[in-house]
Every structure is written in C-alpha cells, then in structure tokens.
N, C-alpha and C positions, 0 to 999 in steps of 0.2 A: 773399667776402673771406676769406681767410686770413689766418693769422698774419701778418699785414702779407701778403699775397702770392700766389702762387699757390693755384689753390682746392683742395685736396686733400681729401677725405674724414674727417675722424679722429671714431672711435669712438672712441676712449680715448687719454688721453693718458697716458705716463709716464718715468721717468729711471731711471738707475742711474750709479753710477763706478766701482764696486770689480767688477775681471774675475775670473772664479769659475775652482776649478781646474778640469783640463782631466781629468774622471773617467768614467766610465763613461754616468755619467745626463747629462752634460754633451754628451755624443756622440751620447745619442739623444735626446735634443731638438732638436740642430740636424739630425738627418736628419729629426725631425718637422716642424720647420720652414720644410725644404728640399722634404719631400714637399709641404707644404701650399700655400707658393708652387707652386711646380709644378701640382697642380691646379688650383690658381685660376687660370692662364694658360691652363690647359687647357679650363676650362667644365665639369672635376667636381666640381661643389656638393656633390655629397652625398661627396665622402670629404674637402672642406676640413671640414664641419660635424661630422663625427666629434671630429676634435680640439678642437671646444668645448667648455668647459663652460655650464650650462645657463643661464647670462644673455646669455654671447655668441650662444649658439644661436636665444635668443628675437629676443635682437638681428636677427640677422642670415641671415635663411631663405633657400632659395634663390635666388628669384628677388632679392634685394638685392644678393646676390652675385654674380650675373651683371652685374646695373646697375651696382654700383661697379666691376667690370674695365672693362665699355666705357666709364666713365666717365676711369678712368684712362691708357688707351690713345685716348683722346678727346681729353686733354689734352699728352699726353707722347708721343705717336706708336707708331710698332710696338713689342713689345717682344722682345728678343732673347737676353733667359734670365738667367741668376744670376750675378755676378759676384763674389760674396763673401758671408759670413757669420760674424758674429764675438757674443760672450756679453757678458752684463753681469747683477749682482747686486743686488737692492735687498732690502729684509726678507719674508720671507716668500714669494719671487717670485724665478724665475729670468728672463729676458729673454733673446728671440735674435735680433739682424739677420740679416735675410735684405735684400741689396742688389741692385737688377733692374735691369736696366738698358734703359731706352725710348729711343729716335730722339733727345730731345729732352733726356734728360736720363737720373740716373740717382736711382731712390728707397729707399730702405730701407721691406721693412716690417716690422712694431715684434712681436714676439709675447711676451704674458707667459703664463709658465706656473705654476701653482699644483704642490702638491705631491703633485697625481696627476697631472701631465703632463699635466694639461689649460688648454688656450688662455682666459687669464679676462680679458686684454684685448690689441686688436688696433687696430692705426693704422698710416700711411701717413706717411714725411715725408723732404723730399731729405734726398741721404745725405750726409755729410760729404765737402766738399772736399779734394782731395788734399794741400794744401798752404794753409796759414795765407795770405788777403789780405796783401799788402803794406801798409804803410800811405799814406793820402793824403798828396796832397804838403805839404797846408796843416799837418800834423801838425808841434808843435816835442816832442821826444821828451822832452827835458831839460830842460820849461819847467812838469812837470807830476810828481806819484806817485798813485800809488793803492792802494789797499787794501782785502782784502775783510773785509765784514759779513754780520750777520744779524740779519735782523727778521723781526717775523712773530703772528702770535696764536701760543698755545702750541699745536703738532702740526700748525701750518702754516707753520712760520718759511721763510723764503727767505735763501739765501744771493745777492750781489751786490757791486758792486764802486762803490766811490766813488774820484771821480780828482778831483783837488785842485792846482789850481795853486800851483808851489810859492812863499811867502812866509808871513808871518803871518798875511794876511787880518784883519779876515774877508772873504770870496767871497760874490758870489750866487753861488747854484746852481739848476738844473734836476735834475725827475724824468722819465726819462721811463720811458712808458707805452705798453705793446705793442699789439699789433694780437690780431686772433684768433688762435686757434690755440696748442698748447706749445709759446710763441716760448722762447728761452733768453735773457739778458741782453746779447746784442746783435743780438736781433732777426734771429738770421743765415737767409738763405736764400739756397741755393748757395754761392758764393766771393764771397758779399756779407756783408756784417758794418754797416747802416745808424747802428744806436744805437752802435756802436761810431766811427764815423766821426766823428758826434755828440760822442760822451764827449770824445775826445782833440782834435776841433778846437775845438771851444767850451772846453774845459780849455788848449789851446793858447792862447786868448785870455781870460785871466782868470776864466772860469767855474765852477767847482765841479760835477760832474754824478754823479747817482745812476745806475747802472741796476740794474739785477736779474733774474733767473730768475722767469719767470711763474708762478703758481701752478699752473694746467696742465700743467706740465712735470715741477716738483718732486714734486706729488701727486697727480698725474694717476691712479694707480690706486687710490686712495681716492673720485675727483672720479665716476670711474668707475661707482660703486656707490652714489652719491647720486643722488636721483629730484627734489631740491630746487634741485638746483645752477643759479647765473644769472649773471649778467653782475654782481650786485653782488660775489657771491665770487669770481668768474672775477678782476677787474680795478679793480674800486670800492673795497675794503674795503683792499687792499694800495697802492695809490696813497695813500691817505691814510692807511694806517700810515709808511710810507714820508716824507713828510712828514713827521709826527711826528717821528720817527727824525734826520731835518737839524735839527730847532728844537732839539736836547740837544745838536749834534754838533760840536764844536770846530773852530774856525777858520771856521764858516760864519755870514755872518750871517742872524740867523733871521728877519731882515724885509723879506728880499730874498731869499724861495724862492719859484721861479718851476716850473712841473708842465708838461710838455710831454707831449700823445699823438698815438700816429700811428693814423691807420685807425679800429679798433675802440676804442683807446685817446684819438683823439676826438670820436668818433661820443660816449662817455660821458663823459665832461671837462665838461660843465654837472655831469653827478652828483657826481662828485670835487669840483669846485668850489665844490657846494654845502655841502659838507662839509669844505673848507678856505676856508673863507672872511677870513683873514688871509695869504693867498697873496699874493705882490706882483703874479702874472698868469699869465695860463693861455694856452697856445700848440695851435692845432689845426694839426694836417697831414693834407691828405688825409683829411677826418673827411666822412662821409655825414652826411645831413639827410635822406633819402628813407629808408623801410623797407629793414634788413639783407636781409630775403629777395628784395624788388624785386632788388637789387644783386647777389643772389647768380644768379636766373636771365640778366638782363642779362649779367654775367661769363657764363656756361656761353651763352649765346648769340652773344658775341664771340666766343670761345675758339673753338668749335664751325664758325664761320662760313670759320676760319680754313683748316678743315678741309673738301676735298672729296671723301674718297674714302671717308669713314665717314658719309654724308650720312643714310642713311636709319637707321642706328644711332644716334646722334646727335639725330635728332628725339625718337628715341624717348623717350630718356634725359631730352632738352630737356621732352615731354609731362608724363612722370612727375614730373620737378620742379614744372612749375606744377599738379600736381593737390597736391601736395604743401601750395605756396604758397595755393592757392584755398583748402582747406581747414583751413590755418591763418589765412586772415581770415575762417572762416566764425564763425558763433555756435555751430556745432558740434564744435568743436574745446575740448576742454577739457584740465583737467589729467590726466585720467585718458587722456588720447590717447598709443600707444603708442609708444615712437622710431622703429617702420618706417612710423610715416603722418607721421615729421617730420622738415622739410628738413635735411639733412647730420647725421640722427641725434641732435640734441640733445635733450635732455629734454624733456616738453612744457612743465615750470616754466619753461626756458629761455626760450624764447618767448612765454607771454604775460607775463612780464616786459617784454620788449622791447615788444611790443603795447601798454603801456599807457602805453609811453614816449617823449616826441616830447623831441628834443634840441633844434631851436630854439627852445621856446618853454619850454625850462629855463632855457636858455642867455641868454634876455632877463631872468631874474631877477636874474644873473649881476652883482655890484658891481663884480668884478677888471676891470684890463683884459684885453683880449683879439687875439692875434695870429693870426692866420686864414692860412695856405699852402696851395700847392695848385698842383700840374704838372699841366701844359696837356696831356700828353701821357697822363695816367693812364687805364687802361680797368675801371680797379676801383672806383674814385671820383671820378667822371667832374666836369668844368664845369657839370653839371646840382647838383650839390651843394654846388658851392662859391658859384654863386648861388645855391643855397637860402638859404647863410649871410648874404650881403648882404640879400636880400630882407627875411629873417626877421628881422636885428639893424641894419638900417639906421636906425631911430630913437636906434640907444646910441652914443653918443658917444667910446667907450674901445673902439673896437675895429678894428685895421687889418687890411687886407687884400692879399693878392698872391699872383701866380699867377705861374706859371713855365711859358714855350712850350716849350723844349727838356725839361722832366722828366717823368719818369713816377713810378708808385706809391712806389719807393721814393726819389725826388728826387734822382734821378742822368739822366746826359746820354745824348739820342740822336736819332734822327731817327723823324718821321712816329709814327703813334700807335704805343705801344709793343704789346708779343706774352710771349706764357709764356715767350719760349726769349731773352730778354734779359736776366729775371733770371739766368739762368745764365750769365753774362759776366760777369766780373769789372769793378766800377765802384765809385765812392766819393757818397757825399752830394754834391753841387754846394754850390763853397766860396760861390757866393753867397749859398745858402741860412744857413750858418753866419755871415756879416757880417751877414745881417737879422736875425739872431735877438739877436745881439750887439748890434748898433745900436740894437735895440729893448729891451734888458733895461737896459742903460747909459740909457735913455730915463727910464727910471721911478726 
C-alpha cells in the first residue's frame, strides 16, 4: 500500500518550492544525478553507491539496489531512459528530479544532496502530470472558498488548505487523512487528485473540509534520519492536531467535526479516534484489517501476476519480500533489525509499532459512529478487509457499511478488477461516494 496507491519504494521522503539558481554546482548535480539514474538502469551498483553518503550507503548495498530496479520495472514496465530533470531548494539541501520514463507510466526519482554533493536521501514517486485535472463535474466552483493554513507541533507545522462553503455557517467539516507514503494534500497520484475531489465536492454540498500536506512530505528529510519514526508521527499525532485546529476555527461548528482516512489513513483511524473522542464520527475508506505487510506482498503478487515476461525475476523479488515479512513476524526481529532486513525500508520502530497493533479490535472501543466504504474492485485493499470490518464491529450498533462494485482503491470508476496503469488515467471520486458521505454526516 502506498501513498494511497501504487507500491513504489520510498527510502526517504522530502519537498522543496523555491528553484535554485542555475550556477555552476547547480549543473553538476544534475549531471550527478543524470549519471546516477543512468547506472541504476544499467545494473552499476557500485558507481550509483559512490554518490552516497554514508547512511544512504548503509541503507542501501548492492544487492538492494538491483532488487529495487527490478522491482520498479516490475511494476511500471520497460523502461526507456530520461526524460527530464529539473532542481529544487529546501535548507541545507539541494534536490534534483531525475524523470524516467517506464511502458506504464512515468516516475521521477527524488535525490537530495548535502553540501559535499553527496546523495543523503533518495525516493521514487510519479512524476507530476502535464496539466492540472480538470475539475469533477459534481464540483459547484462558486458555491465554496478556501484558504491556506498552518498547523503543526513547532519544527513540524504543515501547511494545508481549508475550503468552506460560502455562508455564515457554522459547517460540519471533515479531516481527511492520507494513505502511506509523502502523499501532498490532495493525495495526488498521476492526473488524479482524490482528496481534492473530496474537498470541493463535499464543500460543493455544504461541507467544510480540511486537507493538508503529510508530514512525510513536508519533512521527509529530517523523518529520514530518525530510527524512532512510526505510524504515530507519520499520521496519528497530526490528524488530531489537525482537529484541534477546526474546534478554534471560525465558521465551523466544533460539534460536528467529522475525520475521514483513506488506506493507511484508516487502517489508523480507531488510533485518531481514540484521541478525538468528541468527534461527531469517524469515516474509513478502503482501510485494511489484516497485517500492512500481508497486503503489501499480496499487492507485489497481483501486480507481478500481471506480468509474464519478467516471470522468473519477479519470483525472485516476490521470495525476498516474504523472507522480509517472515522475519518481521519472527521473535527475532527486534528494534535493533537494520532497514535492509525490513519490508520497503522502514525503520524497524516502524514496524513493531504496527505489530503490536490490531485496528479492529481498537476500533470496537470506538464511542463515534462509524462509516465503513470500500470498492469492490480494489486490489490493494481487497473484500477480505472490508469483511474483516463487519466481522470485527458487527456487535456495535453505530456503524454503516457499503461497498462499491464498479470502484477501485481510489474510489473512481471502471471495469473488472483494477491494475497499476489505471491510476494513471485521468478519473474523479465517484459522486455516489460523496452523497453517502453527505447523507451520512446530515444523519448525525
């Protein structure tokens, strides 16, 4: 499970906005980082690893670096060389895309360089779409404004955007809450924009709705350098800052803030919950119930199956993640386990984190009511999870359910079970999805 989405790799996460000038050292970064792409396509480990520095290095030894290309071209098809490369600045850190472009799609990879020109964090993620989504058709443009804020602990604030239907109010409002990965605040993958769909149809229809930039995104290169980091700082601690932030915030009313996650966003949503417990209700989409890493080799098993001409590369890839997964449900596996024995590089705090934590049986603690969704069509969080949910909370009496035939992961339309090269089609939220959410918040 990614960022809401396709499964991509990320070592590190990080952002920048301001474009640096175009100077000397400017020029030879992006040939470092054109060289480096280049050999990784090519299968020379040892002159990508030169340009680490010594955490990425540890990070990431040869033989990982062979396993993540064929995992990448596993996923995205052949790939057919460079197609771009552009700079960006954050403090202390230059940044360079390098844009590649595979059969199936096209990815940027992310390099940060420290100020010996060495690589101190590396990650994978699609590259920005040529042209801004259109908007959905259920969108009323001039029925709504918005404007951005910032919350946050101090040296981890987030910037984000609150859209407001226009009147005096007060509005309910929703949060919502992203999936894996340094999603941005509309959750975009490809020429998809989901939370953004969200924002403006449900603001369309009398709603108030928060989103925001994930912490992974904004400080991904600090998050980087932590050996502590978990799913509470990743997505817990700011979902209910976040909250916070609406009960002070004019024109909303503050007893009618309703928290929405998607994917990873509510796979944790019992945890938020439990810590917003004057919520008027808490909405899961697409949330697992079964172990992250189950889900994750499942995904890399579909994805893979998809594929018959990289059959025997592919197993391999497939092996190595379940020795991965084996060995994080062993008793052998501790905190001191290093990120190359753990699945998709996470820390090992990361993980038994999650190991110690079963969502349905939070989620029966759970006072709020509860809105449960979930497309028929999803191959990332499958029917198998969405009856976990009924099984698990069929004694509580505040919680609906519904599933959707025609959607997949991200709650958009199509036929037959969905595939990686769909997200990359331009598609909107399904407006049914935004009348149940509606129908259901007007309920309470």
């Amino acid at each position: 499970m990614k960022k809401i989405s396709i499964i991509v790799i990320i070592l590190f996460a990080l952002t920048g906005s301001m474009a640096f000038a175009q100077d000397s050292r400017t020029d030879e970064l992006k040939a470092i980082a054109q060289d480096l792409v280049k050999s990784l396509s090519e299968g020379d480990s040892e002159n990508v690893i030169k340009y680490f520095d010594s955490t990425v290095k540890a990070t990431l030894p040869p033989a990982q670096l062979e396993q993540l290309w064929g995992q990448l071209t596993g996923q995205f098809g052949t790939y057919s060389g460079q197609t771009g490369v552009r700079t960006e600045k954050i403090p202390d850190f230059d940044i360079v895309f390098v844009t590649m472009a595979f059969d199936k799609m096209k990815l940027d990879t992310k390099l940060v360089f420290d100020k010996d020109n060495k690589v101190a964090g590396f990650f994978f993620a699609p590259a920005p779409p040529d042209k801004e989504p259109e908007p959905a058709d259920y969108v009323k443009a001039d029925s709504f404004t918005e404007s951005e804020v910032t919350f946050g602990e101090p040296s981890w604030e987030l910037p984000g955007t609150l859209t407001v239907p226009k009147g005096d109010g007060p509005f309910p409002a929703i949060i919502l809450v992203h999936g894996s990965g340094p999603n941005d605040r509309d959750e975009t993958i490809g020429p998809n924009k989901p939370f953004r769909d969200l924002a403006w149809g449900l603001a369309s229809k009398g709603i108030a709705v928060l989103r925001y930039d994930k912490r992974t995104k904004v400080h991904g290169m600090k998050i980087g350098q932590m050996d502590e980091f978990t799913v509470k700082e990743e997505t817990v601690d700011d979902a209910v800052l976040a909250y916070e932030l609406l009960r002070k915030t004019d024109r909303i009313d503050p007893d009618r803030i309703f928290i929405l996650g998607h994917s990873l966003g509510a796979m944790v949503m019992p945890r938020i919950g439990l810590k917003t417990p004057e919520a008027a209700g808490l909405i899961f989409m697409a949330g697992n119930t079964r172990p992250l890493e189950d889900l994750i080799v499942e995904q890399y098993e579909y994805i893979y199956s998809l594929d018959s001409a990289n059959s025997e590369e592919n197993r391999i890839i497939i092996d190595s993640l379940k020795k991965q997964v084996a060995f994080l449900k062993s008793d052998s596996f501790t905190k001191n386990t290093p990120r190359e024995q753990t699945p998709m590089g996470a820390n090992a705090a990361y993980w038994l984190d999650l190991k110690s934590y079963n969502q349905v049986e939070t989620a029966q603690k759970l006072a709020q009511p509860l809105l449960i969704l979930q497309g028929e069509r999803d191959y990332q969080v499958t029917m198998r999870d969405f009856d976990g949910w009924k099984k698990g909370l069929k004694d509580k009496n505040n919680v609906t359910f519904k599933s959707y035939p025609k959607l997949n992961h991200l709650f958009m339309t199509g036929e037959g079970m969905a595939v990686p090269d769909e997200y990359m089609r331009e598609g909107h939220v399904d407006l049914e999805v935004i009348d149940d959410i509606v129908k259901w918040i007007n309920s309470k």
